[in-house]
MIGUVO-92976 format. One record per residue (C-alpha): residue number from 1; z, y, x. Coordinates in pm, whole numbers, plus 50000, padded with zeros to 5 digits. Layout:
NUM  Z  Y  X
...
***
This chain:
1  55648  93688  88727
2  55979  93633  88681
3  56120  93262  88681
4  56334  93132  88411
5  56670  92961  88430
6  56676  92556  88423
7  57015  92388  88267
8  57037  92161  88528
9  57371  91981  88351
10  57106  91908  88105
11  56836  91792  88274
12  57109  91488  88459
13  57240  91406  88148
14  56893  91353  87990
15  56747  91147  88268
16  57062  90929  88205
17  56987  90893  87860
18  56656  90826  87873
19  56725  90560  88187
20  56961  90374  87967
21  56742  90330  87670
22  56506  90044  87719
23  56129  90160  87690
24  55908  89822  87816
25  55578  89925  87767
26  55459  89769  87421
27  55874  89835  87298
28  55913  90200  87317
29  56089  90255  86983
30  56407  90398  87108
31  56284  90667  87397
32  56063  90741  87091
33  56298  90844  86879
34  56532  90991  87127
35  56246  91256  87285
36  56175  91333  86955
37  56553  91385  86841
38  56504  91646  87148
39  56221  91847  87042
40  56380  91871  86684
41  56711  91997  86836
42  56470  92254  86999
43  56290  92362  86715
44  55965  92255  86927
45  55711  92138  86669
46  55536  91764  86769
47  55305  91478  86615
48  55294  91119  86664
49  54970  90943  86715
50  54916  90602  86592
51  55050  90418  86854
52  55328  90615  86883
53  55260  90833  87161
54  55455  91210  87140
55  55180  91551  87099
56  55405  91866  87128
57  55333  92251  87098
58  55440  92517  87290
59  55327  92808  87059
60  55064  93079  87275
61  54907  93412  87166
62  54566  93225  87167
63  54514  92840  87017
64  54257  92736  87233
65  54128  92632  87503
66  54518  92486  87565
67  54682  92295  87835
68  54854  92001  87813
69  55164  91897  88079
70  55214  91446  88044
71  55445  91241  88143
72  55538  90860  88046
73  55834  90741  87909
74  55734  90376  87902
75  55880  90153  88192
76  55835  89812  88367
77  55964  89517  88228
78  55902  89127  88098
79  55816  88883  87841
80  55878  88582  87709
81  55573  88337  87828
82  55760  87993  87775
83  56066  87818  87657
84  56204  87577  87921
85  56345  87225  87839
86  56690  87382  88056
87  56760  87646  87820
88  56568  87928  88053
89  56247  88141  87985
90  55973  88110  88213
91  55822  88523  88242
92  55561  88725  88295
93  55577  89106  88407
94  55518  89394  88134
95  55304  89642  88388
96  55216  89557  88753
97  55506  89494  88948
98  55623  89199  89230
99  55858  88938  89098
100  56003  88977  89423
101  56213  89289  89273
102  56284  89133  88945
103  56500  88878  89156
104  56905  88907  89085
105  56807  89183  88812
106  56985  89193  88469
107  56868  89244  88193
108  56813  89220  87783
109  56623  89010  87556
110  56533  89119  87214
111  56438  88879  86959
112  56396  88913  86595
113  56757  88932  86473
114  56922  89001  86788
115  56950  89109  87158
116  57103  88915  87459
117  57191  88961  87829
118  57098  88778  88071
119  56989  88747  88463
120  56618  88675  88633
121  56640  88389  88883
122  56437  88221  89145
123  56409  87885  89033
124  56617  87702  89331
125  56906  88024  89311
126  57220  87819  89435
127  57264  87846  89834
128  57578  87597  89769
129  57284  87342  89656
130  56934  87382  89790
131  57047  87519  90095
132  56769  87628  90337
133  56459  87535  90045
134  56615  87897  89911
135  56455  88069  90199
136  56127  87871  90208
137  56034  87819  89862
138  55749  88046  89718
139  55773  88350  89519
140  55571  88554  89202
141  55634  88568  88824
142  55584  88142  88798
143  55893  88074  89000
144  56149  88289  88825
145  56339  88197  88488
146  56534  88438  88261
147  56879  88288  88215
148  57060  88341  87900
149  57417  88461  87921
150  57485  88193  87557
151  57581  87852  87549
152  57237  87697  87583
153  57141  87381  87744
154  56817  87281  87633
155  56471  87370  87405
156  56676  87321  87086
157  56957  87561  87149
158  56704  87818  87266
159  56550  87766  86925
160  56888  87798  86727
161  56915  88173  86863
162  56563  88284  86742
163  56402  88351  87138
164  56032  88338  87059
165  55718  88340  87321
166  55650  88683  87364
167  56000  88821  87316
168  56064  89166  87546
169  56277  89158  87777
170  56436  89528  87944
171  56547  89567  88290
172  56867  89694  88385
173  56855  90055  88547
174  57175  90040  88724
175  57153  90445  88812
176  57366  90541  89077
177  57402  90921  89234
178  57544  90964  89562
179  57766  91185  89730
180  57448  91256  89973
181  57200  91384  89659
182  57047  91037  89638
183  56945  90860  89297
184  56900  90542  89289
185  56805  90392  88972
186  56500  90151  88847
187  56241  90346  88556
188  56288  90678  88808
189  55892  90627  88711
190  55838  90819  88485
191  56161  90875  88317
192  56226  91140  88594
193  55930  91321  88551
194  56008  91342  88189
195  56307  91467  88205
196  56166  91748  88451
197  55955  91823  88165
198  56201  91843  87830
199  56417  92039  88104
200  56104  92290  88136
201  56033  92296  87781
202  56392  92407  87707
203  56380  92691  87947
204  56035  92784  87811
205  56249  92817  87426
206  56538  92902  87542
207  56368  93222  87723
208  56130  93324  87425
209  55869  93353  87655
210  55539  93389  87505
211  55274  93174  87622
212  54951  93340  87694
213  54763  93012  87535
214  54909  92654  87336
215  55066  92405  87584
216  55056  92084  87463
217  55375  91843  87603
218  55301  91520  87604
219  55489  91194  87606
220  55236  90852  87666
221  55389  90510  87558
222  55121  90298  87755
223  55095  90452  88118
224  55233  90110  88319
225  54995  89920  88096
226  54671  90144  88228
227  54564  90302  87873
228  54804  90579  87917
229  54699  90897  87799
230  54337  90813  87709
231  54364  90867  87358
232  54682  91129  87331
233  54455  91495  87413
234  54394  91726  87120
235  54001  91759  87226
236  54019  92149  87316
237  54222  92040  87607
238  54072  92228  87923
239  54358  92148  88152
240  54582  91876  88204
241  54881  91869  88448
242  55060  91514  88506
243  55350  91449  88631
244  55475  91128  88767
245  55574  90966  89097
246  55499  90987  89455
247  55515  90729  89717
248  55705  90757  90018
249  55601  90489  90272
250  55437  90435  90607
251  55113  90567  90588
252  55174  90811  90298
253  55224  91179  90343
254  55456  91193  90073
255  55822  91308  90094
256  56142  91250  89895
257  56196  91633  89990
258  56002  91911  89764
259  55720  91858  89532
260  55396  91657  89643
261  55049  91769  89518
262  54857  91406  89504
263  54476  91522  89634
264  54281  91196  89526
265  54411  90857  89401
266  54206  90505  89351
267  53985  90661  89091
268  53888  90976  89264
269  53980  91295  89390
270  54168  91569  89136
271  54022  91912  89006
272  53964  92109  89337
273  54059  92444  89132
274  54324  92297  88935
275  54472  92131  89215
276  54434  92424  89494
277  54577  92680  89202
278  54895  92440  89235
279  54933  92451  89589
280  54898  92846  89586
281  55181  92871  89347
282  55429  92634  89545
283  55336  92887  89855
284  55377  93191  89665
285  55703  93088  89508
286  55769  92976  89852
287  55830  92583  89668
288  55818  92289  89935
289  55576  92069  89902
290  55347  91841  90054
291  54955  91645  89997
292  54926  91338  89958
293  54631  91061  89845
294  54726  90715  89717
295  54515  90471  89774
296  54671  90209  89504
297  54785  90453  89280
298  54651  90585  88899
299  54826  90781  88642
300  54765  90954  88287
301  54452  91170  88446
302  54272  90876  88542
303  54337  90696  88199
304  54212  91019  88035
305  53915  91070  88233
306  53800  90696  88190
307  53849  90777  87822
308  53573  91022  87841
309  53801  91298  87805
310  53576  91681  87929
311  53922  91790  88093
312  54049  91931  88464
313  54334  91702  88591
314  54592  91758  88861
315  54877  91511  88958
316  55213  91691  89089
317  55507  91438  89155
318  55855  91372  89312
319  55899  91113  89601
320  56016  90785  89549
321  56136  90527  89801
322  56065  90150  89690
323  55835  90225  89352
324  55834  89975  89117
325  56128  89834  89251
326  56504  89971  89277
327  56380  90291  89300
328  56505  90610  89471
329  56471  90993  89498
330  56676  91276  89620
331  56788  91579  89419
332  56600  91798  89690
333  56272  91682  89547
334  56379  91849  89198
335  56514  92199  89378
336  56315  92472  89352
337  56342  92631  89700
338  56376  92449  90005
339  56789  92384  90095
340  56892  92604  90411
341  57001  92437  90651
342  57382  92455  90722
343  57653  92297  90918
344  57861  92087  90697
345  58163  92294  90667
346  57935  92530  90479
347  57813  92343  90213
348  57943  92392  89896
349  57941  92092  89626
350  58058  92072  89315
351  58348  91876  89163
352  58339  91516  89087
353  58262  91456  88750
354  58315  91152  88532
355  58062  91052  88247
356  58176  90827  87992
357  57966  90764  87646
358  58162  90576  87393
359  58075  90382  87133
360  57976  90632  86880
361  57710  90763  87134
362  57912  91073  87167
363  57933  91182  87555
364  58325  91355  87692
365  58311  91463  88015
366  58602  91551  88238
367  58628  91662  88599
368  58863  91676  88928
369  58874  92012  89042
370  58837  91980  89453
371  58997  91723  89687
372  59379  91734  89570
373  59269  91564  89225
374  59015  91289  89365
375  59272  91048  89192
376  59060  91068  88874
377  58788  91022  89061
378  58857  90745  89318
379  58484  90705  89440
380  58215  90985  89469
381  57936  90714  89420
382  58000  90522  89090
383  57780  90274  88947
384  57703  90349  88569
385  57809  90099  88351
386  57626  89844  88132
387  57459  89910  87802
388  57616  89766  87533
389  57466  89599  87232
390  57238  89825  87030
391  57333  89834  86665
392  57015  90007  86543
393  57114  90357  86450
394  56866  90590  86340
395  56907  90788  86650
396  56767  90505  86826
397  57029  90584  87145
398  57113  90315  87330
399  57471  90292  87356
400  57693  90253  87699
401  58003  90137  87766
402  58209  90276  88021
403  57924  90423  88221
404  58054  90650  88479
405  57933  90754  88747
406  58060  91045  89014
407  57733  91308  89143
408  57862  91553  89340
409  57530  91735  89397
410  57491  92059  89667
411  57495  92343  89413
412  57643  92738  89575
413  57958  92868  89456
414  57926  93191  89174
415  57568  93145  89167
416  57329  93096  88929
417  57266  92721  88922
418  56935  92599  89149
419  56606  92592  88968
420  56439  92266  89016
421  56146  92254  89220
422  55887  92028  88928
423  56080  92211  88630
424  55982  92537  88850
425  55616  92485  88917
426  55591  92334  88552
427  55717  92708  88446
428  55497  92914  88631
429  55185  92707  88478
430  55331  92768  88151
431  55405  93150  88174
432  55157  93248  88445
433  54869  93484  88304
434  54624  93485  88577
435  54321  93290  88550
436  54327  93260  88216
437  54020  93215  87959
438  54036  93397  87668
439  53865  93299  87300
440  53727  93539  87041
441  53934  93453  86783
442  54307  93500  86810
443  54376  93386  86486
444  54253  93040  86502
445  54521  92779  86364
446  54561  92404  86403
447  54688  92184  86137
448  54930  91942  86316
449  54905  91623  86096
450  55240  91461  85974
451  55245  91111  86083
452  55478  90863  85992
453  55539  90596  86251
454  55607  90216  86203
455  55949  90248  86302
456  56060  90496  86089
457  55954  90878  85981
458  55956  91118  86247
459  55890  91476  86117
460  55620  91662  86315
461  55768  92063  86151
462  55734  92377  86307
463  55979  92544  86468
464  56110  92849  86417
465  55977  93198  86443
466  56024  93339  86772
467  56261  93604  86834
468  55977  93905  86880
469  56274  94160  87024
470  56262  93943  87332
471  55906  93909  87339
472  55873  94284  87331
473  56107  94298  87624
474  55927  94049  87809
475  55627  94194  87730
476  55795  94594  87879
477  55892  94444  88188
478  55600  94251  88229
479  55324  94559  88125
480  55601  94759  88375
481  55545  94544  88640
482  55113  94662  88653
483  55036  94324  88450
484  54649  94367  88448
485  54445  94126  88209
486  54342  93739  88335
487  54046  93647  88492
488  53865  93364  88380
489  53849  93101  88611
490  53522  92972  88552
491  53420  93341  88721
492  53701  93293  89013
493  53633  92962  89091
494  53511  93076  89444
495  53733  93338  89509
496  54072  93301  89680
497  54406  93337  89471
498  54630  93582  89489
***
């Protein structure tokens, strides 16, 4: 089988894009309408359920039984449970996560008319004042306040500016990419994993690659709330693959290095076939990875099995330091092959780049070749900037102003540009043609409703014909390579891959 190419100037870009446009779950609008402004630039056809959550196709010779690939592109965040007589908002968390990290954090409220900035405080936050009460008074989502970055002072002024109970309020990601292949950010989960999987999906088009049955993307608006992808599965789903992350912490065997193969979380164990057919590909492809089960952990496959969904489930994810919380992973954990290990002086890295998106959403780039120009580029580890005010576009992009940010990431000299490991293992499920079931009738179609969504109409066409000249060369090499036919896997579920 022979792996496909992954943009991997793409897939950064995108996972800044989506980290800087807010997705709380329950206000998801925006990463909506930006995935989707994706898959149209791809020609990939897609639906919307009702809710909003994102069904795409990836075309097969055969329509069914499919498999479907999820990730989430809803994040953490807050609402609005109170106005305070001092002009602050008392708060309560959108998804579970410790108030103890929403401490110091910006972020933006969105009213009716409007949006403003603003920080989350303890409620005694001046050292200058309280003095030593600031280390001994209690913690949790009743003693932090939302402080509005306006001229208010009391209940009245909060109501001149339209902040209502139940008002969102998004998180700052602050994303930051290190000269040492670190990324820190907050929403890593899932926003990386979905990135990893538009960055697949592109390859998979970009390749012509002909699927052997549909693959159904999926994008779930809910997954931090617990409903997830419970009701997103066409119903001739046999196999689902999520993606999403991995915790790296004493007691787990989970690594920010490589790809980790989750074994069981708090609502059970995984397929045993689906799951061991993973591992078997990350060894053949010779893919690092690791096992892992989470005890306090669930996902899209539990959501989907609780929903009484007849489906095999498997749980692949990246490693993050801190979950739920500033957040962090390493670029290793998107490679595709395991780094050799190198003195120093042999690494190669590429230039310092600078990433600014101006006001009209447009992104320039510039970069300073090597060493003798780091004047552009005064510091290899930049903090992005902060969003601006959104204006509402139909694009739904949140804007940025002055974001830049310096990621100088190991990548070899006049070589083809690393294949990342999740985008990797994500391609070989999609293009793989062993194990396969196969239906009677080739010819069966699905009508893929158009839905219109409350915040606007978001097409659900078909792409484009594929160019058949390159699926009949894929198809030589492939047949020239002693392709023989799949074997189902209900009749290989007891015998060993290959």
């Amino acid at each position: 089988m022979k792996l496909l190419d992954i943009d991997t100037d793409y897939l950064i870009d995108l996972l800044l894009k989506l980290l800087f446009t807010p997705s709380p779950s329950g206000y998801t609008d925006r990463v909506v309408h930006l995935v989707c402004e994706e898959l149209e630039r791809m020609e990939v056809p897609f639906e919307l359920t009702r809710r909003g959550a994102i069904r795409a196709t990836l075309a097969g010779q055969v329509s069914q039984p499919d498999r479907a690939v999820v990730a989430h592109i809803d994040t953490l965040g807050a609402m609005v449970k109170a106005l305070k007589d001092n002009g602050r908002l008392e708060l309560v968390p959108v998804g579970h996560w410790s108030a103890r990290f929403a401490e110091g954090a910006r972020g933006t409220l969105f009213t009716d008319i409007g949006q403003h900035r603003g920080t989350v405080l303890p409620l005694k936050a001046s050292g200058h004042t309280f003095g030593p009460e600031i280390d001994n008074q209690p913690g949790g989502w009743p003693h932090v306040e939302f402080r509005i970055d306006e001229l208010v002072d009391d209940l009245r002024d909060l109501l001149k500016l339209r902040v209502h109970v139940g008002d969102y309020i998004a998180i700052d990601p602050n994303p930051e990419i290190t000269a040492t292949g670190f990324i820190n950010s907050r929403h890593l989960d899932d926003k990386a994993g979905a990135a990893v999987l538009i960055a697949a999906m592109a390859a998979v088009v970009r390749s012509g690659v002909e699927l052997p049955v549909d693959c159904h993307p999926l994008f779930t608006i809910s997954e931090e709330v617990g409903s997830g992808a419970s009701a997103a599965l066409h119903q001739d789903v046999a196999e689902m693959l999520t993606i999403d992350n991995g915790t790296t912490a004493p007691g787990q065997n989970s690594s920010e290095l490589g790809v980790t193969v989750a074994m069981a979380d708090q609502s059970g164990p995984f397929d045993y076939h689906l799951t061991h057919r993973l591992i078997h590909l990350c060894k053949e492809f010779e893919i690092r990875h690791q096992r892992d089960v989470f005890r306090y952990y669930r996902s899209d496959s539990a959501a989907a099995l609780e929903a009484g969904n007849d489906v095999r489930t498997a749980l692949v994810t990246f490693g993050v330091d801190a979950s739920h919380g500033y957040e962090r992973i390493h670029l290793d954990a998107l490679e595709s092959r395991e780094r050799s290990r190198r003195s120093g002086a042999d690494r190669h890295w590429s230039p310092y780049r600078c990433l600014r998106r101006c006001s009209a959403g447009s992104t320039a780039r510039h970069a300073a070749v090597g060493p003798a120009r780091a004047d552009r580029c005064p510091s290899s580890s930049w903090p992005l900037g902060i969003p601006e005010s959104h204006t509402g576009s139909k694009s739904g992009r949140h804007r940025v102003a002055h974001a830049r940010i310096g990621f100088p990431f190991r990548l070899r000299q006049r070589q083809r540009q690393r294949l990342y490991s999740l985008c990797n293992l994500l391609l070989i499920r999609y293009v793989e043609l062993q194990h396969r079931p196969r239906v009677a009738d080739a010819t069966h179609a699905r009508s893929i409703e158009q839905n219109r969504y409350q915040c606007g109409r978001l097409p659900g066409r078909r792409g484009s014909r594929r160019d058949t000249a390159r699926v009949r060369q894929w198809r030589s090499l492939r047949d020239g390579r002693g392709h023989q036919d799949p074997q189902p896997i209900d009749q290989a579920a007891g015998a060993p891959d290959r």
